[in-house]
C-alpha positions as MATLAB code, in Angstrom:
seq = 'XXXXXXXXXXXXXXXXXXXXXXXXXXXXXXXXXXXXXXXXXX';
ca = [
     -20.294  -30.030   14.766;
     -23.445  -27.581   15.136;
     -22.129  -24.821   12.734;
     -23.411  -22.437   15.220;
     -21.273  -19.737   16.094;
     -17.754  -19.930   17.964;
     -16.859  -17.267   20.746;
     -13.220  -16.495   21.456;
     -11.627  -16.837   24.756;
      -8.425  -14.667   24.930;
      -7.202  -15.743   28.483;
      -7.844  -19.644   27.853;
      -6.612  -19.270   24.274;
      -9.772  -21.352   22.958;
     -12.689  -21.136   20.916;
     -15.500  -22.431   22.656;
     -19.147  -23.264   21.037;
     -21.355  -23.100   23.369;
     -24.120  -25.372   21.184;
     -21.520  -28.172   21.215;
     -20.186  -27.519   25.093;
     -16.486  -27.836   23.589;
     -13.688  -25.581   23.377;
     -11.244  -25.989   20.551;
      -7.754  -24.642   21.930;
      -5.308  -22.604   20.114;
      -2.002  -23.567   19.213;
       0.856  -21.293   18.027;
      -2.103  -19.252   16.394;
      -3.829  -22.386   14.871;
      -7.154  -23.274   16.130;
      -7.521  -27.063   16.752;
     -10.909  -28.108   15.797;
     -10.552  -31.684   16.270;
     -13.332  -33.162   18.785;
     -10.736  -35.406   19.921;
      -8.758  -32.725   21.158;
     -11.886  -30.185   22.270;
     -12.361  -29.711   25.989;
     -15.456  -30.339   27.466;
     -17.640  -27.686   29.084;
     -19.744  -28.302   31.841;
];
């Protein structure tokens, strides 16, 4: 979405942009970056 950059949460398992407020999850090593499946930050 912003093309900033992405930060990498090991405990959550997530890449999170903070420009955006989402966090993409990771799944069996494949990061998800679908909006649709992004959780919000607040």
């Amino acid at each position: 979405m912003t093309r900033g950059p992405l930060t990498y949460d090991r405990t959550r398992q997530e890449l999170v942009s903070r420009g955006a407020k989402l966090a993409f999850p990771i799944r069996e090593g494949v990061p998800i970056m679908l909006v649709e499946d992004a959780r919000t930050l607040d």
